[in-house]
Each structure stands twice: as structure tokens, then as C-alpha cells.
C-alpha positions in Angstrom: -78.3 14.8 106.6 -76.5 11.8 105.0 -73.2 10.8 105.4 -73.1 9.9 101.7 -70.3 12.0 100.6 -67.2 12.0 102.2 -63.3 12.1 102.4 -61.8 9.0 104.5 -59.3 7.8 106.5 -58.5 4.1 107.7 -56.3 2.5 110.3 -56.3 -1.1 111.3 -55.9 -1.6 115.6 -56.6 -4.4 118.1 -58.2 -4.2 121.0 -56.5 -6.6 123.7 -57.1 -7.4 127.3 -54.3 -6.7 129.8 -52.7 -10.2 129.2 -50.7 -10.1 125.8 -51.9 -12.3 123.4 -48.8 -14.0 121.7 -48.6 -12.9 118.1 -45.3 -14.9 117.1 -46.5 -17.5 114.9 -45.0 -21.4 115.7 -43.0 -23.2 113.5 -45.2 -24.5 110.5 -44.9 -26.6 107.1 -43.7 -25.0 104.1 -47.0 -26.3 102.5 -49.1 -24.5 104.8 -49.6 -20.6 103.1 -51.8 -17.7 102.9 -52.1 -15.7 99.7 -54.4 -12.6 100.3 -55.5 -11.1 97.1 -56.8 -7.2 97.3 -58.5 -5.5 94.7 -59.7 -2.0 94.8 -63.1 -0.4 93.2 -61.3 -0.5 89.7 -60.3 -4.5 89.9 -57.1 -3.7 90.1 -54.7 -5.5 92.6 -53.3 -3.0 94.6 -51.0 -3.6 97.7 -52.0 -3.5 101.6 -50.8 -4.7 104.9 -53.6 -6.9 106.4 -54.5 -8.1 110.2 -54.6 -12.1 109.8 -56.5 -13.3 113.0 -56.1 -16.8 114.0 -59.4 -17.6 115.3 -58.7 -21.0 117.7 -55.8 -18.3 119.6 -56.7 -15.2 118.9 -52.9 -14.0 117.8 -52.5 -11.7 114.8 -50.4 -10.6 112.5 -49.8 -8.1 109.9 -49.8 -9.8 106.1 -48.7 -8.4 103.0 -51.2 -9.1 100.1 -50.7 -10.7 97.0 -48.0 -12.7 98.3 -47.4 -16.0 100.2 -47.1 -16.0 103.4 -46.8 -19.2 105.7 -49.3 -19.7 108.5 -50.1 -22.6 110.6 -53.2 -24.6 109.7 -56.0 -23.2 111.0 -59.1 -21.4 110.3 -58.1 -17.1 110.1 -60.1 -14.0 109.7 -58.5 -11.6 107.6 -59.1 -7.8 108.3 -58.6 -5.2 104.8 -58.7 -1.4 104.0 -58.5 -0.7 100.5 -58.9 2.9 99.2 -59.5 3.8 95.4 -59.4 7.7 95.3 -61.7 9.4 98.4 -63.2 5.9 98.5 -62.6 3.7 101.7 -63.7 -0.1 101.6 -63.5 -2.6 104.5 -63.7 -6.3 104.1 -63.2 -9.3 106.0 -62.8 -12.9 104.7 -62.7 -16.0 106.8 -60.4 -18.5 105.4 -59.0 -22.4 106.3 -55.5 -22.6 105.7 -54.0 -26.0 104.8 -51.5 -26.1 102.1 -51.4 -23.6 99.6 -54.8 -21.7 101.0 -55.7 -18.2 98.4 -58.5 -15.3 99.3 -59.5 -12.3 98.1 -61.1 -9.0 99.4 -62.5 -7.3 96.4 -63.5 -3.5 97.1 -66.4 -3.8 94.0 -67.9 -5.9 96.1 -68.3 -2.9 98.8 -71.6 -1.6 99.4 -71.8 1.9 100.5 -72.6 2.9 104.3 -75.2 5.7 105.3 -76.1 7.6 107.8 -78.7 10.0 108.8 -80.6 12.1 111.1 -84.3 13.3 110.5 -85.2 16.3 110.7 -81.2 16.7 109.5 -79.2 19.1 111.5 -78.9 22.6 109.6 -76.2 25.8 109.6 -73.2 26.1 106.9 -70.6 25.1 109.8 -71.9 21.9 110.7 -70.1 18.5 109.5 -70.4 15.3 109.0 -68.5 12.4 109.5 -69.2 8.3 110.1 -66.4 5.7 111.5 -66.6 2.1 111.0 -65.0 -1.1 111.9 -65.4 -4.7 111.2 -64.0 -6.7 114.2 -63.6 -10.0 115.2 -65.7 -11.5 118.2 -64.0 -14.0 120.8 -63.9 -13.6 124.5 -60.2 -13.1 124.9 -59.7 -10.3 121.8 -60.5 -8.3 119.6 -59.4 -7.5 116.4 -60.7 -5.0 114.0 -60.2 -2.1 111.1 -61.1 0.6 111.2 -62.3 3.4 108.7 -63.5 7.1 109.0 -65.0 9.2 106.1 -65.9 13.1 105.8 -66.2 15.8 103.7 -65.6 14.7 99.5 -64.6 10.8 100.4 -67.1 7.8 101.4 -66.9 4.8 103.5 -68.3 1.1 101.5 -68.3 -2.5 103.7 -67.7 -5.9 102.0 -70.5 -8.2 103.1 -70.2 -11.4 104.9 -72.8 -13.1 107.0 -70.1 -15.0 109.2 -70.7 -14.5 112.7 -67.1 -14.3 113.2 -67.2 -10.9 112.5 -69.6 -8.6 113.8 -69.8 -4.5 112.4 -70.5 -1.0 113.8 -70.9 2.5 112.4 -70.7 5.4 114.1 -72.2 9.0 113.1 -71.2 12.3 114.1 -72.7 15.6 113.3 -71.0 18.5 115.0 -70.1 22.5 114.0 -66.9 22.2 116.1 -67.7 25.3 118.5 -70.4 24.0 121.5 -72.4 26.7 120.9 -74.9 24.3 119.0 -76.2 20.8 119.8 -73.9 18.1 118.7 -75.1 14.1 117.5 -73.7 11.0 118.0 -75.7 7.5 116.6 -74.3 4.2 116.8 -75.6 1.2 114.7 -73.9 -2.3 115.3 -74.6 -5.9 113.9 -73.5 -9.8 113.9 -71.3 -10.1 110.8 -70.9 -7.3 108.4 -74.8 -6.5 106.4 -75.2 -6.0 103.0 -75.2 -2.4 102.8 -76.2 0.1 105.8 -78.6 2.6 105.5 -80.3 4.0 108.7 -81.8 7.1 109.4 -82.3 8.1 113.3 -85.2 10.4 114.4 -84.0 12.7 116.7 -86.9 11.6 119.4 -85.0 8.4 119.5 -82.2 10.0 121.1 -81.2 11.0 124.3 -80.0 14.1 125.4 -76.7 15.2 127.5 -77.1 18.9 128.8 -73.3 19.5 129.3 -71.4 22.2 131.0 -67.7 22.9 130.8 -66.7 25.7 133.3 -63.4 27.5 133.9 -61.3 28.7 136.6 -59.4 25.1 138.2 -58.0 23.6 135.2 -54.5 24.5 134.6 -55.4 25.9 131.1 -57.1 28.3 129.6 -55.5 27.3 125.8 -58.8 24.6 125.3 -61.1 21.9 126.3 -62.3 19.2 123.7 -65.7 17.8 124.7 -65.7 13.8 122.8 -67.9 10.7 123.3 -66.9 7.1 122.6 -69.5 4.3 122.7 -68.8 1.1 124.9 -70.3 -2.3 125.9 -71.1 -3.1 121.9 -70.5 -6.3 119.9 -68.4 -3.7 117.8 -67.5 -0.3 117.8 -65.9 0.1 121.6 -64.3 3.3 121.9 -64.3 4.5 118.5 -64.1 8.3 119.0 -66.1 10.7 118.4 -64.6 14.5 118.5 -67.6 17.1 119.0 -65.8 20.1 119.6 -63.0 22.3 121.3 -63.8 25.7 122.9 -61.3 28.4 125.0 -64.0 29.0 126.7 -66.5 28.0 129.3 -69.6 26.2 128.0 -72.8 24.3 128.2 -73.8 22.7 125.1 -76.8 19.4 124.4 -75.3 16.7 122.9 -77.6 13.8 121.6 -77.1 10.1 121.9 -78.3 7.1 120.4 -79.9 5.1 123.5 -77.0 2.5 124.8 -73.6 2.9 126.5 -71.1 6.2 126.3 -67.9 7.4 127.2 -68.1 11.2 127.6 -64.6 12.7 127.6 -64.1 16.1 128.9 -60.4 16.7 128.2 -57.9 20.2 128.8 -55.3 21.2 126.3 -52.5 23.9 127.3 -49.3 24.9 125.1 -46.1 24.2 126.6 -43.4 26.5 126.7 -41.5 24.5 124.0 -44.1 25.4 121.6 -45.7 22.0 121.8 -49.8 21.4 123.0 -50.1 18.5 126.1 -53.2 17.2 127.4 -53.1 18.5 130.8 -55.9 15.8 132.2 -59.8 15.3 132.0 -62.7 13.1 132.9 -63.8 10.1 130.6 -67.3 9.4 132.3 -69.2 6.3 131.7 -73.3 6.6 131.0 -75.8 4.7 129.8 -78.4 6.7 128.2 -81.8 5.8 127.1 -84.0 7.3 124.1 -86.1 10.4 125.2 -84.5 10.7 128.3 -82.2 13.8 129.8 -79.0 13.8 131.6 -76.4 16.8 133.6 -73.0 16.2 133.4 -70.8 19.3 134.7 -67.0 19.4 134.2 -64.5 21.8 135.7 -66.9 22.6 139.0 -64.8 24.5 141.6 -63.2 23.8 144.7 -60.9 20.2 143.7 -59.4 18.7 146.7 -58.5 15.7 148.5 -60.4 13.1 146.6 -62.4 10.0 148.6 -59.7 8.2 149.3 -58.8 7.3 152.8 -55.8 5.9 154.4 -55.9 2.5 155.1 -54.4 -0.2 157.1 -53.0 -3.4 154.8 -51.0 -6.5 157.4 -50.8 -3.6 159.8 -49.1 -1.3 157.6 -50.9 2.3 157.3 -50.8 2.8 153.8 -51.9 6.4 151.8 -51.3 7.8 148.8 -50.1 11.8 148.0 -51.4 12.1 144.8 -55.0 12.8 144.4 -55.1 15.6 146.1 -57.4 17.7 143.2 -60.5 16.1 142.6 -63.9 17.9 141.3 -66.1 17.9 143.7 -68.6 16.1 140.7 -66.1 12.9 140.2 -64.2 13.2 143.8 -62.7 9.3 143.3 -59.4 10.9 141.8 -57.7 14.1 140.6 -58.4 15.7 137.3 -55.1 16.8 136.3 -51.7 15.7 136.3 -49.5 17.6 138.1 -49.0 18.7 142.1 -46.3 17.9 144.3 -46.7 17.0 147.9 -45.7 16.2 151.3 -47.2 13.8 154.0 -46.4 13.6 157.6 -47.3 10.8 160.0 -47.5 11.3 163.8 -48.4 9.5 166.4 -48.1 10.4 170.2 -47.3 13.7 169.0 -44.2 12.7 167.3 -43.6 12.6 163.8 -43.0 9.2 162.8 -42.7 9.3 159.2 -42.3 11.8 156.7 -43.5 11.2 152.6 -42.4 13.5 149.5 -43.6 13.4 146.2 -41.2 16.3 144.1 -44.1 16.6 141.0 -44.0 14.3 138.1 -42.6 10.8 139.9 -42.6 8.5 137.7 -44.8 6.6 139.8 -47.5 6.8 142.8 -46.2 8.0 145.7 -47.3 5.9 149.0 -46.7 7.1 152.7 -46.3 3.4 154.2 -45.5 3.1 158.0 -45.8 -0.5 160.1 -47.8 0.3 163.1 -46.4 -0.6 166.1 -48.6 0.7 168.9 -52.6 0.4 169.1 -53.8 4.3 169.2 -54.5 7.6 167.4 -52.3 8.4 164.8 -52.8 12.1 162.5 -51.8 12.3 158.9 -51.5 15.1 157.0 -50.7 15.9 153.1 -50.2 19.3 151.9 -50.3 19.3 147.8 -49.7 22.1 145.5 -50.2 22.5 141.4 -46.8 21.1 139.3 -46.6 21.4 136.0 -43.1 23.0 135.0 -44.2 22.4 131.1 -46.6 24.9 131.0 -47.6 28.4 132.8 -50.5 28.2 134.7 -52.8 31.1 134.1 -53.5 34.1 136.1 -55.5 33.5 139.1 -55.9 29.7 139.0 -58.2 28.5 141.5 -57.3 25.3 143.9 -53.3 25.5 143.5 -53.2 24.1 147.3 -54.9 22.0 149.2 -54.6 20.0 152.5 -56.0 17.2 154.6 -55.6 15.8 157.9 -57.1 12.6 159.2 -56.8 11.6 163.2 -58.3 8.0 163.6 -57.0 4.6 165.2 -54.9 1.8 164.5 -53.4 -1.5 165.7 -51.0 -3.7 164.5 -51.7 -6.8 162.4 -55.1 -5.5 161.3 -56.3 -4.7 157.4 -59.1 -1.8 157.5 -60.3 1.7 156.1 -59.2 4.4 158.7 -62.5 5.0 160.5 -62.9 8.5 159.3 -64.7 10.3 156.5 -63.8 12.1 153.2 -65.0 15.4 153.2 -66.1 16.9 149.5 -66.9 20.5 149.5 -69.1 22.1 146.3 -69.8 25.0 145.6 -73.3 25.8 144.3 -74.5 28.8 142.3 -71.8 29.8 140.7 -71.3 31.0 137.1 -69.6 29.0 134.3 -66.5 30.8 135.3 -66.9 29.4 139.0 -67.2 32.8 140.1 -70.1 34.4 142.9 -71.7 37.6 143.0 -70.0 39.8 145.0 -71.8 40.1 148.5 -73.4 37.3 147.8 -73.7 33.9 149.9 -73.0 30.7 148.2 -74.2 27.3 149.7 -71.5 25.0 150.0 -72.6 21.5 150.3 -70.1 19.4 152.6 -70.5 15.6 151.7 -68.9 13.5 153.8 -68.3 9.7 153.0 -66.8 6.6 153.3 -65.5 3.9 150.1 -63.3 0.6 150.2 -61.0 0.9 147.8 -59.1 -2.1 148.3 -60.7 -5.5 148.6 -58.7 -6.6 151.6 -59.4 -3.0 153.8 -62.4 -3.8 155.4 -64.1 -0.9 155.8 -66.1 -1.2 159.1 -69.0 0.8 160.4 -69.4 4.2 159.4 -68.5 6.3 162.6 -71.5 8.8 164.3 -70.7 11.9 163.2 -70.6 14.8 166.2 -69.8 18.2 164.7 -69.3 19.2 161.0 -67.6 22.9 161.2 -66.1 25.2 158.4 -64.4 28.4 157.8 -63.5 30.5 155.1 -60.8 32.9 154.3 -60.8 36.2 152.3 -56.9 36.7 151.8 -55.2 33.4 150.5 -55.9 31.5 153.9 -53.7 33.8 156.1 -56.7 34.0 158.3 -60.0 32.3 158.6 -63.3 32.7 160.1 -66.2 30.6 161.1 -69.1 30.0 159.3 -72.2 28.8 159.7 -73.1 25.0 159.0 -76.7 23.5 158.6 -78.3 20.6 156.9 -80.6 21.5 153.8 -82.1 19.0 152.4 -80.5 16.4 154.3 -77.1 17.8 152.9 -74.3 19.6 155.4 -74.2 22.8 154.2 -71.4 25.4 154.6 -73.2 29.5 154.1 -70.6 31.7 153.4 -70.5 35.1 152.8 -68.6 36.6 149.6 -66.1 39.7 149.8 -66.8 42.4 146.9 -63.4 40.7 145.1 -60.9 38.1 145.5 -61.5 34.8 146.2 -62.8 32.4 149.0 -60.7 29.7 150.0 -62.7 27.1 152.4 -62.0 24.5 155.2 -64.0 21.8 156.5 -63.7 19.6 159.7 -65.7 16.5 160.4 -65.4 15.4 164.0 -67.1 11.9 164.9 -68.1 10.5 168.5 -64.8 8.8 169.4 -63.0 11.7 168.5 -61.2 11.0 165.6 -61.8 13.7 162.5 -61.0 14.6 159.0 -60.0 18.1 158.1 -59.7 19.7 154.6 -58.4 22.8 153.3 -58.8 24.3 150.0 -57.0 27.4 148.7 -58.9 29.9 146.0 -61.5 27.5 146.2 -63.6 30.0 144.1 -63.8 33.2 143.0 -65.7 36.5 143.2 -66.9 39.1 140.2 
């Protein structure tokens, strides 16, 4: 199927490291002017608002064409989208401006873009649609504009072998439901080519088997499933929207080999009527032609994430708020929203106390100068916030907990000497659900990261006992269960109820007898 034939849309953006580029133009001779002339498919001059580039310091502006406007001397990229009816054409010009400087981007100079899969995908529902940009190259920005076309419209590029410029189309071929396979291809060039016109074979691809489950999230409204490419000379992070599904999923989605963004986001109405994304993952993968690739989203059982307290100028430092992580992507929590409540002790006396109400309006960080060299226990209790919306009937993880015991002394800068403990589930259904009288395998990992450069993070403590429980009724009470190793991994057995649902905790005790001990509420469910 070719993306020959399609309705269009444009916007110019610029991509811009963390540092603001100044975009104020200096003061500059009246002589020195820019006259952008735009023409559409018809040769007539029609009116736009342009992104001027100065190349030498990469600042922009925005330009009216067809008039004047005064610029410093330099050499400048200039950035159009001109429609004519459903027809979208971007072109690029470099120009040197000294004294009265002219240029024009004519759209009949636009040569159409295409393209296609083979064999094409088939079914009534599916759709079509191709993005492109032309951008700018330099180290320090990027500039570009930016063009999408479906349905009745199309989607032309003016040529220009300048390698100043660089291009990148993206196509996407998708029914909208995630019931069938979805396509993404990416094609990218030094300056803008005359014409595109590529067809992928569907070998060339690669393959994402993707599964969206349901049960944590604090939505059951929707979940949109997008992938955005990255690490190209053009193209970064244009979007690609597959589909959005009320409903648990596991879909293919095939790649054109190179780097992706695959966003898994969660959409809940508000009760002012209005739709907020609620959170999501955006994970990064590089994927190579023929090969396959497991990405699961929405697992069960979020809690405390992998990060540990540490010690910065001997000041324990340790933040409340990732305290719902999937067990897949356990570096931080999926969703916004939880409020919490850490307590520091140390010789059995509470020493410092941390709340974090829901929705701060920034991190919240339990911070405590140590005094005294010894053990010290902190413990977070977090529970699901999100007074916007109504979380749905029998929402799994809305508490969790963790305690760490380890040591500290004063004027040191280290990880606390304990682990992170990430409990998953295995063998459940899409809906994160177990057969009643069943027993699920729950792998216990435990590790250790630095997540700051100036907490060393020491040897990794011998670990003496790894223990867990489970509860049937909401963790009012708990019993053991048995722990093994299979395959290497900690595993928790548990044994379902006939209903209800399991809610687990962990402890991991190491040789000097500090330990780390996690708590997770409905962790997952039965039926």
C-alpha cells in the first residue's frame, strides 16, 4: 500500500537542547534584509510564517514571507510549509544575507513522497499515513518542519542537495484497534532527495510482540500504544500513533531496523468531563531486521522502584515518590499520583518524619544529617492519589511499603548497603489475574544501582535469608511461604484463594544484618 493519496497536516517545531538558544536577533544594518518569496502548486504567492535558522548560532526565528525583514549578515536556512488544497509541500532554501538578500520556496518545484509496504497490509479498517520533516543539522540544534498526510491529501518535498539540511519520512499503517499487526518504516537522508519513493518488504522488518494488560493502571477509560523513532540525522521523535484499546492486549507491531521509542501511555476521564494522561512508559529499543522482541506493559504487583537511600556529605537522602513501579521497568513509577509518608529512626527513636500530601509540585526528599555512625531504618508507606479522576473498582497495588535497615556515618557519600527488592508475578492472564487454587511463581529480584554519580555504591552485601509472605484479606494478616531459587532466580510459591486477591511481602536480610522489606497491597488478583 502506498501512501500516495492523502489529507495533510503541517507544523513547524525546533528541537533544542536543555540550554536555550537565544533567538533575539542583535542590532543589524538597515541594508541587511530577508525577502522570503512562497509560492504554492498554482504559482501563486500565498502567505506563511517561516523558521529562519541562522546557521553560524543556531537561533531562529519566525518570518513572514513576501516581506522584508531585517537580519544580520549571515548565511540562514529557511524552513516552509505551503499547502494548495489537500496538498502539503516542504521546502528549504539556504540563503547569504548581505544587503537586500531575496529567496523563494516554490511548491511546483515539490516532488511527491511515497511510501510502501510489500506484500501491502490488507482489511477495510486499516490506514495510512506518512510524516515528514526537513531539519537543519548542527551539533547544538535542531530546527525543522514538519508535515503529516492521510486519507484524500498528499505530502511533496522541494529538493535541495545542501547538506545543511538533512530529511526523514515516516510511515505508518495501523487499523486503530490492536487486534491486527501495526507498521512503522522510517527512511532518512543528507539534504532533502529529489523525490522519495521506497517500498519496504516486510522481511526487512523487525517485529515487537507487545502486551498491554490491565488491573494496576488507574484507568480503565484507554491505553494508546505509539512508537517514535530516535538516534536519526532527521526524524527524532516524530510520532507515530498505532492504536488505543479499553482493553487488555497483545498485538505485533513491525519496525524498520534502527532506533524506537515505544510509548505505552493510559488515558482516564476526569470528573470535570475532561481526558488526562494518567502516566506510561516510553521505552527505548533498537531493533534489527528479522529479529523479535517482548515488551509487556501494565504487569502486576508495582512497588517501591530500585531506588535506594543514599548518603550525599553525610546527609541520608531518599525520595517518597516512586513508590509504583512495574516490576518490567522498576527504575521509576508508572503513574502520577500517590501520597506518602517516610519515617527515619535510629536507636529506636524516630528522628525525622517526611510527607508528601499527593500532587507536590515537586519531589519530595526525606533529608536527615547523620550524626552518629550506626543502623538507622527507614520506612515509606505510599498510597494511589489522583483526586481528578475515580479509580476503578478493584485496582490492584493502591499501597505499598518499604523499609530499609542499613548503616551510616557522618561525612561519607554512599548507596545504603542494602538491596531493592522487585517482586513479579508470572503466569498470569492479560488481566493480571491467577487461576483460582492455583500457585503463581513470584520471582523476587533483588538488586543494587548508583543513581547518583557521587553515591558510591560499594560492594554488594552477602545475602543470608530472602523470606516472603502473602495475605488473602487486604494484608490484615499474612502467612509464610515458601522461597526457592529456580533458575538462579528467588522465587516466592504462593498458593491462590478461590477469589480475591493476593497481596505479597518480601524481606531480604544480608550477613551484617541490615535488610530491605517490601509490601505490596492487591498485588494481583484471582478469577
Amino acid at each position: 500500500m502506498e501512501l500516495n493519496s492523502l489529507f495533510s497536516r503541517a507544523v513547524a517545531t525546533a528541537l533544542v537542547p536543555a540550554v536555550v538558544v537565544g533567538l533575539a536577533a542583535p542590532a543589524v544594518a538597515a541594508s541587511n534584509t530577508l525577502t522570503i518569496t512562497t509560492l504554492d502548486r498554482a504559482g501563486k504567492k500565498v502567505a506563511v510564517t517561516t523558521t529562519v535558522v541562522n546557521l553560524a548560532t543556531n537561533s531562529s526565528r519566525s518570518v513572514k514571507s513576501n516581506k522584508a525583514t531585517k537580519l544580520p549578515k549571515g548565511t540562514y536556512a529557511v524552513l516552509a510549509s505551503i499547502s494548495t488544497g489537500s496538498v502539503t509541500t516542504l521546502g528549504a532554501r539556504t540563503v547569504k544575507v548581505s544587503g537586500a538578500s531575496k529567496t523563494t520556496v516554490d511548491a511546483r518545484k515539490g516532488k511527491k513522497v511515497r511510501l510502501g509496504l510489500s506484500p501491502a497490509p490488507t482489511g477495510d479498517a486499516v490506514s495510512a499515513q506518512i510524516t515528514a520533516q526537513i531539519c537543519t543539522r548542527s551539533d547544538s540544534a535542531s530546527y525543522e518542519v514538519e508535515a503529516s498526510a492521510w486519507g484524500s491529501g498528499s505530502l511533496h518535498v522541494i529538493p535541495n542537495s545542501s547538506k545543511k539540511l538533512a530529511f526523514a519520512a515516516m510511515g505508518q499503517w495501523s487499523d486503530g484497534s490492536g487486534l491486527t499487526d501495526s507498521y512503522a518504516v522510517m527512511h532518512t537522508s543528507i539534504g532533502v532527495p529529489s523525490g522519495v519513493s521506497r517500498t519496504f518488504k516486510r522481511s526487512s522488518l523487525a517485529t515487537v510482540n507487545v502486551a498491554g494488560r490491565q488491573g494496576p493502571s488507574a484507568t480503565v477509560d484507554g491505553s494508546h500504544l505509539a512508537v517514535q523513532p530516535t538516534g536519526r540525522v532527521c526524524g527524532d521523535h516524530m510520532y507515530a500513533g498505532l492504536f488505543g484499546a479499553d482493553r487488555p492486549y497483545r498485538t505485533k507491531v513491525h519496525l524498520s531496523p534502527g532506533k524506537w521509542d515505544i510509548r505505552a501511555s493510559s488515558y482516564a476521564a476526569a470528573k470535570d468531563g475532561s481526558t488526562v494522561v494518567v502516566g506510561g512508559y516510553m521505552v527505548p529499543r533498537t531493533v534489527v531486521a528479522g529479529k523479535s522482541y517482548t515488551l509487556n506493559f501494565f504487569r502486576s504487583a508495582w512497588g517501591p522502584s530500585t531506588r535506594l537511600p543514599m548518603v550525599l556529605n553525610g546527609r541520608i537522602s531518599y525520595s517518597l515518590n516512586d513508590m509504583f513501579a512495574d516490576p518490567g521497568f522498576p527504575r521509576d513509577s508508572v503513574e502520577g499520583g500517590d501520597k506518602a509518608t517516610a519515617t527515619l529512626t535510629f536507636g529506636g527513636k524516630t528522628v525525622k518524619t517526611k510527607k508528601d500530601k499527593g500532587w507536590e509540585p515537586y519531589f519530595t526528599t526525606l533529608e536527615y544529617k547523620v550524626k552518629k555512625a550506626g543502623w538507622y531504618k527507614l520506612t515509606n508507606n505510599a498510597s494511589r492519589y489522583y483526586p481528578e479522576i475515580t479509580f476503578p473498582a478493584g485496582m490492584l497495588s493502591p499501597k505499598t511499603s518499604v523499609t530499609y535497615r542499613f548503616r551510616a556515618k557522618p561525612n561519607t557519600s554512599v548507596t545504603a548497603p542494602v538491596y531493592a527488592i522487585t517482586m513479579l508475578p508470572t503466569g498470569l492472564s492479560l488481566y493480571n489475574r491467577a487461576k483460582p487454587g492455583s500457585t503463581t511463581n513470584v520471582q523476587l529480584k533483588l538488586s543494587r544501582s548508583k543513581f547518583s554519580p557521587d553515591a558510591k555504591l560499594g560492594t554488594n552485601p552477602k545475602v543470608k535469608t530472602v523470606t516472603a509472605k502473602a495475605s488473602y484479606d487486604g494484608g490484615k494478616t499474612w502467612r509464610s511461604v515458601k522461597v526457592k531459587k529456580i533458575s538462579g532466580k528467588w522465587t516466592a510459591q504462593v498458593g491462590n484463594p478461590q477469589s480475591g486477591a493476593v497481596s505479597l511481602r518480601a524481606r531480604v536480610t544480608d550477613a551484617t544484618g541490615g535488610y530491605t522489606d517490601v509490601t505490596i497491597i492487591r498485588a494481583y488478583a484471582i478469577g
